[in-house]
C-alpha positions as CSV (number, residue, x, y, z in Angstrom):
1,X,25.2,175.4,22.3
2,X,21.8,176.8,22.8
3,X,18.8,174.7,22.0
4,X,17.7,176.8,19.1
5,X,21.6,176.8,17.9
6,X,21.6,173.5,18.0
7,X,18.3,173.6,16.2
8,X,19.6,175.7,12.8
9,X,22.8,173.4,12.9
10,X,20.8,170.6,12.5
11,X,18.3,172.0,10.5
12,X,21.2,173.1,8.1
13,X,21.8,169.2,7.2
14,X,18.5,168.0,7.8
15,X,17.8,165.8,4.5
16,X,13.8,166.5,5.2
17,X,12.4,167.8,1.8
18,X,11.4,171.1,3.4
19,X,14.8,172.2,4.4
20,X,16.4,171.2,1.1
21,X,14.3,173.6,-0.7
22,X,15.1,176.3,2.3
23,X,18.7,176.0,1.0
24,X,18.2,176.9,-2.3
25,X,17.0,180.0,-1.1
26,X,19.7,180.7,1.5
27,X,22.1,180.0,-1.7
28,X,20.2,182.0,-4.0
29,X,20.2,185.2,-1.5
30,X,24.3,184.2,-0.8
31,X,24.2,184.8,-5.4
32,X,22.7,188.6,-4.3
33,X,24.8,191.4,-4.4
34,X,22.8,193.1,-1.3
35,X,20.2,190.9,0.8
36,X,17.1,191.2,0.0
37,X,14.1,193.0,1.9
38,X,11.9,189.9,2.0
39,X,11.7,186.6,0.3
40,X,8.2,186.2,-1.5
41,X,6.4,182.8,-2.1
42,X,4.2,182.4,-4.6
43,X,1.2,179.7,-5.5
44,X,-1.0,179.5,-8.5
45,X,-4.4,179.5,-8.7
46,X,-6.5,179.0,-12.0
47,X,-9.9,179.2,-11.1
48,X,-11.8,177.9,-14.1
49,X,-13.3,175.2,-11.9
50,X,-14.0,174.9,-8.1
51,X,-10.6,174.8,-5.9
52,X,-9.6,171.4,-5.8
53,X,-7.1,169.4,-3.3
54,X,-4.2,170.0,-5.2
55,X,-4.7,173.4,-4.7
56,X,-4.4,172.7,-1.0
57,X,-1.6,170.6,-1.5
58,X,0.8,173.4,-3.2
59,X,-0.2,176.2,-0.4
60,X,0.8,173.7,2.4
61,X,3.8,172.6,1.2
62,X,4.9,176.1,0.1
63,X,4.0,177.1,3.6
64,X,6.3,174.3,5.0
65,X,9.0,175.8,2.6
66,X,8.7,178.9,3.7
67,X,8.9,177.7,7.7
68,X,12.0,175.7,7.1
69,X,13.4,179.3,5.7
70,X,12.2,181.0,8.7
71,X,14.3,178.8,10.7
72,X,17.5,179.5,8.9
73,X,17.2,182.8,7.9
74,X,16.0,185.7,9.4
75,X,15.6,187.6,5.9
76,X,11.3,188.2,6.2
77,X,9.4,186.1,3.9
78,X,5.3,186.2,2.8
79,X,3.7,184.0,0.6
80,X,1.5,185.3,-2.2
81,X,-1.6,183.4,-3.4
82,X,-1.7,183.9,-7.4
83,X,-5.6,183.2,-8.9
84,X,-5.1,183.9,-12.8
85,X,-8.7,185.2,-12.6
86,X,-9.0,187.7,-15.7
87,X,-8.1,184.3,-18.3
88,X,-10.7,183.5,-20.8
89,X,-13.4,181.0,-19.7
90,X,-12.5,178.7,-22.9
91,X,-14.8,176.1,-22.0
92,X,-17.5,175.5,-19.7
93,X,-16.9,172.8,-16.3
94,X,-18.6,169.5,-16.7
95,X,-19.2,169.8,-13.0
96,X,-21.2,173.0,-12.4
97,X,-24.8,174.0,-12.4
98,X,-26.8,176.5,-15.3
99,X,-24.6,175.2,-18.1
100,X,-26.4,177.4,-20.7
101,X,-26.0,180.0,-18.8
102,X,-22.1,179.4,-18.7
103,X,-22.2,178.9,-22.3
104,X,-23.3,182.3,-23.0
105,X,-20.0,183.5,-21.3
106,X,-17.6,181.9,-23.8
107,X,-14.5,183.9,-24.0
108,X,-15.3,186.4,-21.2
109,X,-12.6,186.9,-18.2
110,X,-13.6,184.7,-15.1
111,X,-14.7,187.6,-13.5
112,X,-16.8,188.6,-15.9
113,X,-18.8,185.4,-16.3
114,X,-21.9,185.4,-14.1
115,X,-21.9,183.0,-10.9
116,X,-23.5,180.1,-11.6
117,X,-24.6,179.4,-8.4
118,X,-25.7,182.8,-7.8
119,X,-23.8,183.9,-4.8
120,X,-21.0,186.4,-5.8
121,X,-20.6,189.1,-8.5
122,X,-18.8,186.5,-11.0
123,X,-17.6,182.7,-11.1
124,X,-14.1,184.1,-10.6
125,X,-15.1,185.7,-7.4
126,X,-16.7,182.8,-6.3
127,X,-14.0,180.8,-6.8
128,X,-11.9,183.2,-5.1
129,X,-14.0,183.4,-2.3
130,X,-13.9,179.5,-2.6
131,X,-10.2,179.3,-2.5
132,X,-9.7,182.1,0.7
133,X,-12.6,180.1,2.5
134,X,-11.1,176.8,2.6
135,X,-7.3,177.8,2.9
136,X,-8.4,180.3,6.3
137,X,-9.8,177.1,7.5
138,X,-6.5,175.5,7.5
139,X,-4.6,178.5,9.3
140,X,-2.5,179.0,6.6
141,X,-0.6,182.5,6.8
142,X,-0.8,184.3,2.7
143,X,-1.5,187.1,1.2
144,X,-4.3,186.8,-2.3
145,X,-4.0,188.3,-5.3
146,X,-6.6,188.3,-8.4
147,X,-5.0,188.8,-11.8
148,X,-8.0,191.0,-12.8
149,X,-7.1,193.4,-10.4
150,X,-3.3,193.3,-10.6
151,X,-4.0,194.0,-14.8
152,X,-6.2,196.3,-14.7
153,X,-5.0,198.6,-11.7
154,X,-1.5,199.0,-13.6
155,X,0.4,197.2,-11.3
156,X,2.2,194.8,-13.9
157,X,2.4,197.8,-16.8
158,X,5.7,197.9,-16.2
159,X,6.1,195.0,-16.8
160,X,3.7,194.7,-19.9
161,X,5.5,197.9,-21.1
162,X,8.8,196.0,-21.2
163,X,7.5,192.6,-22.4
164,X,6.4,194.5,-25.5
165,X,10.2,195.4,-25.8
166,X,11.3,192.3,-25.8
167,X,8.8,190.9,-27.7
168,X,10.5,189.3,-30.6
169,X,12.8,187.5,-27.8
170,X,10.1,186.3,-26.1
171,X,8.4,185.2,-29.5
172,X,11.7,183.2,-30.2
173,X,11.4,180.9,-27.0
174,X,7.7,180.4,-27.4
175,X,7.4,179.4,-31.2
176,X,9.9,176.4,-31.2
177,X,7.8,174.9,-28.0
178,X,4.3,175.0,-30.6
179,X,2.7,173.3,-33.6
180,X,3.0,174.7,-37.0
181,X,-0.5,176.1,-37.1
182,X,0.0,177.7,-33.5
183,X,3.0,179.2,-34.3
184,X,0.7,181.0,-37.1
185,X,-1.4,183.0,-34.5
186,X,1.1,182.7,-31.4
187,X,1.4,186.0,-29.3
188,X,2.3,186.6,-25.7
189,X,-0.8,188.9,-25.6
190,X,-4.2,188.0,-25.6
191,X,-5.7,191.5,-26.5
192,X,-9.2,192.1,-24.4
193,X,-11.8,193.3,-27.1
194,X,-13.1,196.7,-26.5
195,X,-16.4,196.0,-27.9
196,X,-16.9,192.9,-26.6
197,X,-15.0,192.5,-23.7
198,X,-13.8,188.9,-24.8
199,X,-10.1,187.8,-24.0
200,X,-8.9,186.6,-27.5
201,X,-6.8,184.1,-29.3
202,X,-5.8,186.2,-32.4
203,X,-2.7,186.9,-33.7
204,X,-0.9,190.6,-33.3
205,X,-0.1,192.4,-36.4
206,X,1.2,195.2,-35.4
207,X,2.7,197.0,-32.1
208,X,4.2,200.0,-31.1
209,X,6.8,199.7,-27.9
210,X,6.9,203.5,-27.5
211,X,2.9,204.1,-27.7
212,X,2.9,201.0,-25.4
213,X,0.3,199.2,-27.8
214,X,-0.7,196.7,-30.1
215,X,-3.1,195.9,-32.8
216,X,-5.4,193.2,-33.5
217,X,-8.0,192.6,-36.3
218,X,-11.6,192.0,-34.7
219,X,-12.7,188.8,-35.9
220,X,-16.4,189.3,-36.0
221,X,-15.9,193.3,-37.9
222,X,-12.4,192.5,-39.7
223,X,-11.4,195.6,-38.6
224,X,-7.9,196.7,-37.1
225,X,-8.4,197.4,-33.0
226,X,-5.5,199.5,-31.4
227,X,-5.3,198.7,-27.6
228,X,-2.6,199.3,-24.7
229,X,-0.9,196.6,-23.2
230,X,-1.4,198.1,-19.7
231,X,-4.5,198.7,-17.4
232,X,-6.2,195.8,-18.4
233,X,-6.2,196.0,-22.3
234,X,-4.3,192.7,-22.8
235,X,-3.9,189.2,-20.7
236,X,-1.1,187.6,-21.1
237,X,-0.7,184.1,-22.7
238,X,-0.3,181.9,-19.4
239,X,3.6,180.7,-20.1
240,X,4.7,185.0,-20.7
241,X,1.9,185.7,-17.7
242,X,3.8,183.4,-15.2
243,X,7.0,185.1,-16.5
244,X,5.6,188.3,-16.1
245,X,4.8,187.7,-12.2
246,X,7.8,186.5,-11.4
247,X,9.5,189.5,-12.9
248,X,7.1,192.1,-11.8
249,X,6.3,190.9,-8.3
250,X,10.4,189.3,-7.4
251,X,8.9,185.7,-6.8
252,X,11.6,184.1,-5.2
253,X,10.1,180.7,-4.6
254,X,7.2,178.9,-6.3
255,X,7.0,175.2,-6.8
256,X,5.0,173.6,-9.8
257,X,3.4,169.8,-10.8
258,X,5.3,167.1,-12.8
259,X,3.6,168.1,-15.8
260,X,5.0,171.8,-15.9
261,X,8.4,171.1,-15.9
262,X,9.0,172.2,-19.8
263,X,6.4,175.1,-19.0
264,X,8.7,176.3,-15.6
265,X,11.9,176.1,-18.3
266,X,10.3,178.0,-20.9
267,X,8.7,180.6,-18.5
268,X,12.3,181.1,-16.7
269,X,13.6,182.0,-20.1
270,X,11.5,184.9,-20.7
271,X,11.9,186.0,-17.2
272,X,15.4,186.0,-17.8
273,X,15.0,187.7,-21.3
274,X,12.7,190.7,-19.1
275,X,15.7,190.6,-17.0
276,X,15.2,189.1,-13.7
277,X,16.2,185.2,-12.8
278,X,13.5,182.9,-12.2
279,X,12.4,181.8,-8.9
280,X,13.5,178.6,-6.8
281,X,11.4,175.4,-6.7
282,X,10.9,172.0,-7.4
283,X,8.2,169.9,-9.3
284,X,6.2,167.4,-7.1
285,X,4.5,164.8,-9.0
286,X,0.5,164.5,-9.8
287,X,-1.9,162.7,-7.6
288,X,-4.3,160.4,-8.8
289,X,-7.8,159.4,-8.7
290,X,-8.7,155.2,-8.3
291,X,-8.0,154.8,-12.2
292,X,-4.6,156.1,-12.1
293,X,-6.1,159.1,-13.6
294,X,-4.5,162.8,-13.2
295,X,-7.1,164.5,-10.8
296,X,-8.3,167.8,-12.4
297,X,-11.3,170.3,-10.7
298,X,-12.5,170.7,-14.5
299,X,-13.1,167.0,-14.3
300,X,-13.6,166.6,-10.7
301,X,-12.3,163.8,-10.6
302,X,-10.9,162.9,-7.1
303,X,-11.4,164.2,-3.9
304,X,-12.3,167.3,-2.3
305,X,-11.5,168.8,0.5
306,X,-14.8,169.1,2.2
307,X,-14.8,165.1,1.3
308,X,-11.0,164.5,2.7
309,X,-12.4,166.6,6.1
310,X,-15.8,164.6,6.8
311,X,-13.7,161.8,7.4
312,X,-10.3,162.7,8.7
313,X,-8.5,165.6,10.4
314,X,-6.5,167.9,8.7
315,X,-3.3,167.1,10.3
316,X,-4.0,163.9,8.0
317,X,-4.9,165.8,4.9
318,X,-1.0,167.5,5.6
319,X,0.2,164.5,6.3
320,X,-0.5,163.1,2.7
321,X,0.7,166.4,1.3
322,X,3.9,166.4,3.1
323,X,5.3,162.7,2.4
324,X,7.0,161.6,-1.2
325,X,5.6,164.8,-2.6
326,X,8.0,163.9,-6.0
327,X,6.0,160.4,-5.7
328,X,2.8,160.2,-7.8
329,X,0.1,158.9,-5.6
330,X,-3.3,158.1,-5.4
331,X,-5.9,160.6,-4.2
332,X,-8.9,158.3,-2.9
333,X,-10.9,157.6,-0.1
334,X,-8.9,154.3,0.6
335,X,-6.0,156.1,1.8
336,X,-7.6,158.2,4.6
337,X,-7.9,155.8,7.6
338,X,-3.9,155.2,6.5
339,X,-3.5,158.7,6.6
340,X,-4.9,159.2,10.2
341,X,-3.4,156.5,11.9
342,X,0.8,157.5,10.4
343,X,-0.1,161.0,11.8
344,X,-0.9,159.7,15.4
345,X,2.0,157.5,14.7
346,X,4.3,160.4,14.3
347,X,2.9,162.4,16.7
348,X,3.1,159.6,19.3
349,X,7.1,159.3,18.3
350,X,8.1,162.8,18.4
351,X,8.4,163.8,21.9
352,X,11.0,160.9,22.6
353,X,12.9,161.8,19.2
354,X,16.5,163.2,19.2
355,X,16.5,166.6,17.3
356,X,17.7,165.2,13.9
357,X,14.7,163.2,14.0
358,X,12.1,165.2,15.0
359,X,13.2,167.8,11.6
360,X,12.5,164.5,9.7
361,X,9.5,163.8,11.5
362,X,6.4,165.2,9.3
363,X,4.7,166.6,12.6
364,X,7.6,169.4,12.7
365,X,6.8,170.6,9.7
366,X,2.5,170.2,9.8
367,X,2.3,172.0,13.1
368,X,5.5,174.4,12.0
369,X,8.0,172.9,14.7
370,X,5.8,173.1,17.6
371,X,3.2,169.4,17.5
372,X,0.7,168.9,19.9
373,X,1.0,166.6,22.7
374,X,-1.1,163.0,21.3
375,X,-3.4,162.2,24.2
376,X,-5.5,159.0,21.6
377,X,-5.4,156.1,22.9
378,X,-6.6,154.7,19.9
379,X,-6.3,154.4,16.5
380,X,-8.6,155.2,13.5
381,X,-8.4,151.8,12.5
382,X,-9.6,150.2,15.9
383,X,-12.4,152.5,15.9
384,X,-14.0,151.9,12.6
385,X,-14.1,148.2,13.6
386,X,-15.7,149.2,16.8
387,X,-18.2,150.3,14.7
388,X,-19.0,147.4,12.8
389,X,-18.6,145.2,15.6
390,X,-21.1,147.4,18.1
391,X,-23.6,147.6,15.0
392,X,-23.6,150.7,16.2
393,X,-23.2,154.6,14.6
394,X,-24.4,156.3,17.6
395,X,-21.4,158.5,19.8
396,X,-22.8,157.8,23.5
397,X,-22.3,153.8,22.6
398,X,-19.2,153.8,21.4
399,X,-17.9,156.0,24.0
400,X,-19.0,153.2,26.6
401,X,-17.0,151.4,24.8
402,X,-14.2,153.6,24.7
403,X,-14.2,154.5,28.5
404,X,-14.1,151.1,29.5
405,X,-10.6,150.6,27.5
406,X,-9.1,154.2,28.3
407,X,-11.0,155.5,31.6
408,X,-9.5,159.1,32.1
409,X,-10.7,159.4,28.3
410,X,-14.4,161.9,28.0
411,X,-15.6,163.9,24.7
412,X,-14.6,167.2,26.6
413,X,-11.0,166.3,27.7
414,X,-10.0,164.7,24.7
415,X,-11.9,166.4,21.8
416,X,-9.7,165.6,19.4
417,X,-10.8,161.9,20.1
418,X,-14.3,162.7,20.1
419,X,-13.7,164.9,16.2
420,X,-12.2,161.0,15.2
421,X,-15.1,159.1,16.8
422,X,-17.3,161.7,14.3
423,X,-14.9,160.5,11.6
424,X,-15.2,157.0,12.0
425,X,-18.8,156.8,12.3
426,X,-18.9,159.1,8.9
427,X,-16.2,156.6,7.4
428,X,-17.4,153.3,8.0
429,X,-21.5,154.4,6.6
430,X,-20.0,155.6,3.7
431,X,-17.2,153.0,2.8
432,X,-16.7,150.0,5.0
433,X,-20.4,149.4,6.0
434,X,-21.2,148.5,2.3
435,X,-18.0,146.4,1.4
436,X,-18.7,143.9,4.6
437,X,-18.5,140.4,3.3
438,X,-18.7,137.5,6.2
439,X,-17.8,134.6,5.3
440,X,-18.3,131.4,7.2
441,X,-15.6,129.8,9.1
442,X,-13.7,126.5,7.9
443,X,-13.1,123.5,10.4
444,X,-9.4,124.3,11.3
445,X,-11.0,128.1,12.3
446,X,-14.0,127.0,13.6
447,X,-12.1,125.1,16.0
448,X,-9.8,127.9,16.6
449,X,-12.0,130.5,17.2
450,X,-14.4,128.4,20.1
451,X,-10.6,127.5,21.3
452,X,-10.5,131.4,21.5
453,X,-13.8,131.7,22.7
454,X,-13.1,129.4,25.6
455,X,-9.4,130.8,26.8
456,X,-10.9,134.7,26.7
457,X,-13.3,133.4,29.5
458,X,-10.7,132.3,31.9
459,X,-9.3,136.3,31.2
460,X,-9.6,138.8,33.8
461,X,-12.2,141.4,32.4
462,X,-9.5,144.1,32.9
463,X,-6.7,142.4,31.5
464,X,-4.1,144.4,29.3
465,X,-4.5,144.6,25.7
466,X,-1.0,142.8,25.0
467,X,-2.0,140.0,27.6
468,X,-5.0,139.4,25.2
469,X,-3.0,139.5,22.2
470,X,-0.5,136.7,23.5
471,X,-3.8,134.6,24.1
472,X,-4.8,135.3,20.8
473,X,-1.4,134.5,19.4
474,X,-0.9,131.1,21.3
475,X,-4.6,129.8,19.6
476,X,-3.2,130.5,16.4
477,X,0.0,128.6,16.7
478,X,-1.7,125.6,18.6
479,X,-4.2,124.7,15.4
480,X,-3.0,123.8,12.3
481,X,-2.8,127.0,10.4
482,X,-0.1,126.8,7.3
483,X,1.0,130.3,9.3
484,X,-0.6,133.0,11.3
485,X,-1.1,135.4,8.7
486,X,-4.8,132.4,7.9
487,X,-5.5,132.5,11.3
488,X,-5.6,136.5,11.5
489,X,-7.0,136.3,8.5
490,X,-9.6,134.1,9.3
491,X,-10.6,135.8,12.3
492,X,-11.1,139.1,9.9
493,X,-13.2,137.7,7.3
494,X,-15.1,135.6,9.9
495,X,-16.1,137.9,12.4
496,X,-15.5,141.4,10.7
497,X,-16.7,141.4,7.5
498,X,-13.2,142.4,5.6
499,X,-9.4,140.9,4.8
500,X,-7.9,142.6,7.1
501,X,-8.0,144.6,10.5
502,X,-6.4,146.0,13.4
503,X,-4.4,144.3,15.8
504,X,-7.3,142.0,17.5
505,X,-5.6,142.2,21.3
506,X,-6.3,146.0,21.5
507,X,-9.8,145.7,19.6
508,X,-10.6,142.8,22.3
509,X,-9.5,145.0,24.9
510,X,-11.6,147.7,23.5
511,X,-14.8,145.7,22.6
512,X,-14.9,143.9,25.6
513,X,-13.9,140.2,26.7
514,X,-17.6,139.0,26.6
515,X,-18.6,141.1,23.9
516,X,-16.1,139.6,21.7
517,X,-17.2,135.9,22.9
518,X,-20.6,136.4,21.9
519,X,-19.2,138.1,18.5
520,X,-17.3,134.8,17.6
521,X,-20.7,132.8,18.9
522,X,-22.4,134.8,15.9
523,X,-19.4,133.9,13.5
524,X,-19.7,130.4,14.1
525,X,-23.4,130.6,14.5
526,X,-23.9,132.0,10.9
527,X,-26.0,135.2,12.3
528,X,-23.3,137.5,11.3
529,X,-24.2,135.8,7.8
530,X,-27.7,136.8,8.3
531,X,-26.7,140.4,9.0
């Protein structure tokens, strides 16, 4: 068997989220009486506030999807990136500059409310241009889409043209799903106003499939307003406007958040009643801000992306997205440095992996099946204690440091090193710098630590970092420590400032045998107190 044979076999039983969801779609296209052209992927974009990490977070693991697919099937596949631009601005984001100005807007489509920041022809296009920016960043392969131009260039009439056929169908899955007064004014349309150019919430009292139109009374002249449902005369309701993509485009695949699962169900019914089946996919659950709060860009709450990449790589940012995606998590700054050091971890692993592992191994699917070699000889963790321990934020320092522990290591042949020594430095200022809490040390560590102190002398400047650890190791188990989890601790809170740290052989290796004596000489001096 060929390597890549043996590659789709295993691939085929792979229990790796990604794959899973590549077999619905081989199954799906098996259902089809002739293959299809192409599979199509779609994402969802509502910019009615700046593009958020969640946003990210659906793209990338669509796009791991979609190269799972590519591995088993050799049907072509694209993925389409949706931004529901032409929807009402209903209410004005907490979060954004010239508020008045915004409020002026009320109603409009999102690309007909002027830019705020005063940069592009609307806040939908900046947005847009938002959402493009950061996603070409990242590399990912898609093709964009604006709802404002898809409506009003007559791309979905046909579709319109045959929701208004089935109107009364769709009107009978919608009403049970809404309140009694909603289900007063409910329509799949949202006609736009002729005069006014406002998307509106009013009911529909009268339509006509075969002139293709529908009426509306203005609510400002209480007059009856004829309009088409095509070339941009109507927006769809966002439940029938989902529908409507799904039918008019073929979506094939589009995944959705915990919180849609009811809105998917409902949606797939009236794609069904147009008369297509819905498209594959699965709902991953919501991430969370430091409250336990559901992150929303209205609210921006959370973090962003520019905020995620100051401090860590983007193989990290992947990372989170790719792991327990059906797992609620939290979405603050406390998981980065996590975050970075699994990824090195897996990256580390993979080369020495058998097959079936390396398809399980998040790496495969972040760097779509081909990871780099890992050439870091350290971790995140070890560096932002360098940091604090050097009292120093300034590259050229810590890369004394850094040469000393791995010696073939420089800022040009490793500059994925170098990007994490940026990180660090950026990471500690802004979050462990200001939560440092020295403590001074009790008897049993004070004894301890000058114990330490004294048995790093006798240590060969150059000796390995496990060598050191056993040293540190035998200290703790000769004092009277209840078990070494207090000495560790002690050692920590002592001489770094914090609860817990990284394993304190390699940071003594990479600090430096007398530069870690005269560190626990401050601990036990008090001067780290001082500081």
């Amino acid at each position: 068997m060929t390597d890549r044979s043996n590659l789709i076999a295993t691939a085929t039983e792979s229990k790796a989220w990604p794959f899973e969801e590549a077999r619905k779609l081989l199954t799906r296209i098996e259902r089809m009486d002739t293959p299809p052209p192409q599979i199509l992927f779609e994402t969802g974009y509502g910019p009615s506030g700046l593009p958020h990490i969640g946003t990210f977070g659906e793209v990338a693991r669509t796009s791991m999807v979609r190269h799972a697919f590519s591995l088993l099937s050799e049907v072509p596949s694209r993925i389409l990136c949706f931004s529901d631009d032409m929807d009402g601005m209903r209410k004005v984001p907490g979060n954004l500059p010239n508020q008045e100005l915004m409020a002026a807007h009320i109603d409009l489509p999102l690309t007909k409310v002027p830019d705020p920041y005063g940069t592009h022809e609307s806040f939908g296009h900046h947005n847009n241009a938002r959402l493009q920016a950061f996603l070409d960043d990242f590399g990912f392969e898609y093709e964009f889409a604006s709802s404002t131009d898809y409506y009003t260039s007559g791309r979905l009439d046909e579709a319109l043209l045959r929701m208004l056929e089935v109107y009364d169908r769709v009107m009978e899955i919608m009403l049970p799903t809404l309140g009694e007064e909603r289900r007063k004014t409910y329509s799949p349309f949202l006609p736009v106003c002729p005069r006014t150019g406002k998307v509106l919430q009013v009911p529909i009292v009268e339509r006509d499939a075969k002139r293709g139109t529908v009426v509306f009374i203005d609510p400002e002249t209480e007059e009856k307003v004829e309009v088409p449902v095509t070339g941009g005369g109507v927006k769809c309701q966002w439940k029938p406007d989902w529908a409507l993509r799904w039918f008019a485009l073929g979506v094939d695949y589009e995944m959705a958040g915990k919180d849609l699962i009811d809105s998917v169900k409902q949606s797939g019914l009236i794609c069904r009643a147009l008369g297509r089946n819905p498209p594959e996919g699965f709902n991953y659950e919501l991430f969370l801000d430091e409250n336990g709060e559901k992150i929303s860009k209205t609210r921006g709450n959370g973090i962003t992306i520019d905020e995620w990449l100051r401090y860590a790589s983007p193989e990290s940012l992947e990372l989170f997205m790719y792991q327990s995606p059906r797992k609620a998590k939290r979405l603050h700054f406390d998981v980065i440095p996590k975050n970075v050091d699994e990824y090195l971890t897996f990256l580390e692993k993979y080369p020495d992996q058998e097959v079936k592992e390396q398809l399980g191994n998040p790496v495969w699917h972040i760097h779509s099946g081909t990871p780099p070699d890992n050439n870091m000889p350290i971790s995140f963790a070890l560096l932002l204690n360098l940091v604090g321990a050097s009292n120093s934020e300034d590259r050229d320092v810590l890369w004394g440091f850094i040469k000393r522990y791995a010696p073939e290591a420089t800022p040009e042949n490793t500059p994925e090193l170098d990007k994490l020594v940026g990180y660090a430095i950026h990471y500690f200022h802004d979050f462990v710098a200001p939560t440092k809490a020295y403590r001074a040390a009790d008897e049993t560590e004070r004894a301890a630590l000058q114990d330490l102190a004294d048995q790093l002398a006798a240590l060969d400047p150059s000796s390995s970092a496990e060598d050191i650890q056993t040293v540190v190791y035998e200290v703790g188990k000769t004092h009277p420590f209840e078990n070494l989890r207090d000495w560790f601790r002690g050692i920590y809170e002592v001489l770094l400032g914090q609860s817990q740290g990284p394993r304190f052989g390699s940071f003594i290796a990479l600090y430096g045998i007398e530069e870690t004596r005269a560190l626990i000489a401050k601990g036990l001096n008090g001067d780290l107190l001082a500081g």
